[in-house]
C-alpha positions, -999 to 999 in steps of 0.1 A, spaced: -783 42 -171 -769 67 -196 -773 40 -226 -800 25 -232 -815 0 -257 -822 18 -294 -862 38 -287 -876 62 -313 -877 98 -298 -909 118 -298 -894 152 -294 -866 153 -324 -862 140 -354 -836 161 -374 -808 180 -358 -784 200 -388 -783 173 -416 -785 143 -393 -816 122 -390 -823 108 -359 -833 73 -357 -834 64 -321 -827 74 -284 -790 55 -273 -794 71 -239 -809 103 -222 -801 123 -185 -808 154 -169 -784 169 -190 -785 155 -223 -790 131 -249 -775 106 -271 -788 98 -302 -784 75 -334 -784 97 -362 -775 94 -399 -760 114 -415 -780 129 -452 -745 137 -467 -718 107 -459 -750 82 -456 -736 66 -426 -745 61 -392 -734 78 -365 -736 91 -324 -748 124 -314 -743 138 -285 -766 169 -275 -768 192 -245 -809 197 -231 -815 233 -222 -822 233 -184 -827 258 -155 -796 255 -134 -778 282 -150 -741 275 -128 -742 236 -135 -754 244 -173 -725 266 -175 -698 240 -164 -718 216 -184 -711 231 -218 -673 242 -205 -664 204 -201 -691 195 -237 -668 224 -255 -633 210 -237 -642 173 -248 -649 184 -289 -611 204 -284 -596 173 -274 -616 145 -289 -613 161 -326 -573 159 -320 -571 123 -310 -567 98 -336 -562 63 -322 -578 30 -336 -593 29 -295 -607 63 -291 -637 74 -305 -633 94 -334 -653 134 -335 -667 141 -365 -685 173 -365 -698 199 -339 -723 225 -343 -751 241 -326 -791 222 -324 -809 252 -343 -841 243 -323 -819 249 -286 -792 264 -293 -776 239 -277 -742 224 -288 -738 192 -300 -712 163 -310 -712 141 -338 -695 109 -333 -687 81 -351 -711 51 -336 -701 22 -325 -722 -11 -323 -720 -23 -290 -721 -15 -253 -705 -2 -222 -683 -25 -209 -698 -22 -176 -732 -39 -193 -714 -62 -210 -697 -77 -184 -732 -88 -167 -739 -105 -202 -704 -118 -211 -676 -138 -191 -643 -131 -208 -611 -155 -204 -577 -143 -193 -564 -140 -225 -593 -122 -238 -591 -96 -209 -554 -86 -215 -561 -84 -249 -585 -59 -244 -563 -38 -212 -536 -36 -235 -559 -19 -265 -571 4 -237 -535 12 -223 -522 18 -261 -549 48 -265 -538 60 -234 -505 62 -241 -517 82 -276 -537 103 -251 -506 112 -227 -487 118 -255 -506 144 -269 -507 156 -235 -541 143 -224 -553 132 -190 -586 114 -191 -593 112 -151 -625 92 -152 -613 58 -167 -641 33 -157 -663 4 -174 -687 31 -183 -664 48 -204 -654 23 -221 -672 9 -255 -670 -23 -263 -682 -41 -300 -694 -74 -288 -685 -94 -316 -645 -83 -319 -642 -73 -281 -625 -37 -294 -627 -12 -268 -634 26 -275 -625 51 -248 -657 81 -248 -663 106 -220 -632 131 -224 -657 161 -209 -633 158 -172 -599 155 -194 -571 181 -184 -553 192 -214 -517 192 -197 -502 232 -196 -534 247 -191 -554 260 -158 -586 239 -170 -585 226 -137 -566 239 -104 -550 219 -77 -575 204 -50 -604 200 -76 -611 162 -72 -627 147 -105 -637 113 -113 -651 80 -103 -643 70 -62 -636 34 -72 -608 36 -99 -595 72 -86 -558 73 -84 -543 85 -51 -530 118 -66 -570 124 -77 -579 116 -38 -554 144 -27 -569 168 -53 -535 171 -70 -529 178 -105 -528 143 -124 -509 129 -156 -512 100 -178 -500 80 -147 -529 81 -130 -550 73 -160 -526 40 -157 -540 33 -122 -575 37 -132 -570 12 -160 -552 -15 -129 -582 -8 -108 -604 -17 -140 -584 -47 -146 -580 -60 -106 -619 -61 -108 -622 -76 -144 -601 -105 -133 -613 -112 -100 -647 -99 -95 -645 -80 -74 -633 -38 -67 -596 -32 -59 -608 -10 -34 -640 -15 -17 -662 1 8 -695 18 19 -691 56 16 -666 75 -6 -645 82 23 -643 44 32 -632 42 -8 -609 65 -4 -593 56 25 -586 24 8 -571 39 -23 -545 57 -2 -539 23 24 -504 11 12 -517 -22 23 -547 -24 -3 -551 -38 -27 -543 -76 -22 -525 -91 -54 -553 -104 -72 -531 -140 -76 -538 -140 -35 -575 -140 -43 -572 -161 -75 -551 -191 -79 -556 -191 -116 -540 -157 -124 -507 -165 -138 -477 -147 -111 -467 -125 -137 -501 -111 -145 -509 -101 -110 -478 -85 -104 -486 -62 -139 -517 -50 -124 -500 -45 -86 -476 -21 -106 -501 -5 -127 -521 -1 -89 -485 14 -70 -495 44 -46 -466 66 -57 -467 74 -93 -431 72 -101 -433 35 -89 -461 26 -116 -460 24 -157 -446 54 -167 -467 53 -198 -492 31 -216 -466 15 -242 -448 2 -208 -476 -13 -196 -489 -31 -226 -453 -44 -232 -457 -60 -196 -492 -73 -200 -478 -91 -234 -447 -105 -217 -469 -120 -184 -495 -130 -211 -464 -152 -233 -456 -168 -204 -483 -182 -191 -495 -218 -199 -523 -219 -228 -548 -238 -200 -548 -207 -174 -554 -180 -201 -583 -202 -209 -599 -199 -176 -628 -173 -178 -625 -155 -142 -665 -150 -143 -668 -188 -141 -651 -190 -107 -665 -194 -72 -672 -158 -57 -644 -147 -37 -660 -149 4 -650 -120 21 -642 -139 48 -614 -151 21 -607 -116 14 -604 -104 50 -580 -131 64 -558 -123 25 -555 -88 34 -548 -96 72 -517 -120 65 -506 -91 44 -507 -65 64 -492 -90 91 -467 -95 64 -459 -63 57 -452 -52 92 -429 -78 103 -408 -66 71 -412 -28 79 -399 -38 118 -371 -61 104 -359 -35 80 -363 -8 112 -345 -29 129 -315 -33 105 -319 1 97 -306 17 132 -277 28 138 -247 7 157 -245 19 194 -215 43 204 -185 26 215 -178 -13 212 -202 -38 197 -219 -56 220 -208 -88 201 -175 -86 197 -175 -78 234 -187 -112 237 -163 -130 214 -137 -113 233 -145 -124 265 -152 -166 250 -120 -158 240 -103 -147 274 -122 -175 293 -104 -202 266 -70 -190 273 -74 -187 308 -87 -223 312 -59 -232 288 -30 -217 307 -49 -230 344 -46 -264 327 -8 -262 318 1 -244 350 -10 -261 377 13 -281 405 15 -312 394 12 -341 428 48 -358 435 50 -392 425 43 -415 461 75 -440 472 68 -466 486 92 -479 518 103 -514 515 90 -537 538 104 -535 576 122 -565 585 122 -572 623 152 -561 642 172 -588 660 184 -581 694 220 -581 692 240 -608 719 248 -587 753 283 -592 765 279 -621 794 301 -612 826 330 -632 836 327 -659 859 343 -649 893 
């Protein structure tokens, strides 16, 4: 659990000119704290790197604490946390970020607290997919998009993306084909192959965040990475979310199956696209189903699931056979068919001409009736 609720540290209490006034969250490798700062008199987030023994993972860990400040600090979006000031922890040595704090949580946490309605959720996608879109354009790949990394203020649902340490800054060699970074569950196929990403995949990440916020459950599910993975790279996964959930209006789910296409030229090809389409499916849908809260529904039984994704798959390969099948190529020489209409024909005409053609029977006389001869008189001889 990197944040945590607000404790008092024992260990620091000033870093620079920033007071420290509690603990936000704490790992191996460093700390977040809620400082204020002496000079603006406002509060904000700072983010510090612990000294530790490992010198090859403290190494990377400061690369990727220095990359996020480069980027972060050139960022300027409404939805992305906003850099303040960096500098070195005189007591470590230790770099660290100041950050501009923002009341709330990890949207991960609040969605075990909070059920959020349709409406509510595309609202808050479509925030996400505009800093994106400022992110790509600047030439910024985030590659760990996730519920974690994602602040949320509770009372206006505005979401703040954090966690830029595993961006790529497109045009440099910060990370080499085949490295693969980021969260199994809301990886983008690309990420799976180890390729070298863009803003598309980011776009991916944010359908497989959405999938789950509206049904529940993970677009792609299993018990090991690989499993996970394997699934991320099955053109038959994910099931339309509308397949699982009724309520999802048509339009909606086939948004997110876009956002979710394996081939990256098939998806959003940036974040202004995709909030444009999450607007549109959101306008037409009736006022009653954006209502629904999708964390109110009945949990989806995987039995449910598993006979969903069967009939598609079932689906699916009756179309890939019938478009084989119309696919191949016509066989050398005649048709069969027209062979066939050509010999209907033949037996027509032949039946035809046997009709007109044959002897007709000769019409039957019939003899009058015999009348019985009569003797004729023999000549009598002459009397002597």
């Amino acid at each position: 659990q990197f944040w945590k609720p607000l404790s008092m540290p024992d260990e620091k209490k000033k870093i620079g000119r920033y007071e420290i006034r509690g603990t936000l969250g704490k790992g191996a490798m460093g700390a977040v704290y809620k400082g204020w700062d002496t000079r603006l008199e406002l509060d904000v987030a700072i983010k510090v790197l612990l000294p530790g023994n490992d010198e090859t993972n403290r190494t990377e860990e400061i690369t990727r604490f220095l990359r996020e400040v480069k980027i972060s600090r050139n960022l300027k979006h409404p939805n992305i946390v906003a850099v303040y000031d960096v500098g070195d922890d005189p007591d470590t040595g230790m770099p660290y970020i100041v950050m501009e704090f923002i009341k709330g949580k990890p949207l991960d946490a609040l969605l075990k607290e909070r059920k959020m309605t349709i409406q509510e959720i595309v609202t808050f996608i479509a925030q996400v997919a505009d800093g994106l879109d400022c992110a790509a354009q600047a030439g910024i790949v985030h590659r760990d998009i996730k519920p974690a990394n994602i602040m949320v203020n509770q009372e206006t649902l505005t979401p703040k993306l954090v966690d830029f340490g595993v961006a790529r800054i497109e045009g440099t060699n910060a990370t080499q084909s085949g490295t693969v970074l980021g969260t199994p569950h809301y990886m983008s196929p690309e990420q799976c192959r180890g390729e070298v990403v863009d803003g598309r995949s980011d776009l991916f990440s944010l359908g497989a965040m959405t999938y789950e916020m509206l049904t529940g459950i993970k677009a792609f599910q299993g018990d090991t990475i690989v499993n996970v993975m394997m699934g991320i790279l099955d053109p038959n996964t994910p099931v339309p979310p509308g397949d699982l959930r009724p309520e999802i209006p048509y339009d909606l789910s086939e948004v997110v199956m876009k956002a979710l296409a394996k081939d990256p030229a098939d998806r959003f090809q940036r974040g202004k696209e995709m909030v444009e389409a999450l607007q549109s499916a959101l306008a037409d849908a009736p006022s009653a189903t954006v209502a629904i809260r999708p964390g109110d529904l009945a949990v989806i039984d995987k039995t449910i699931l598993m006979t969903v994704k069967t009939a598609k798959m079932a689906g699916t390969t009756a179309s890939a056979r019938a478009a084989t099948k119309r696919a191949q190529p016509p066989a050398a020489g005649v048709p069969l068919q027209y062979v066939g209409i050509g010999v209907a024909a033949l037996l027509l005409l032949g039946g035809g001409a046997w009709f007109m053609l044959k002897p007709q029977p000769s019409p039957v006389t019939q003899a009058p009736p015999s009348v019985p001869a009569v003797p004729s008189p023999q000549a009598q001889p002459a009397p002597p």
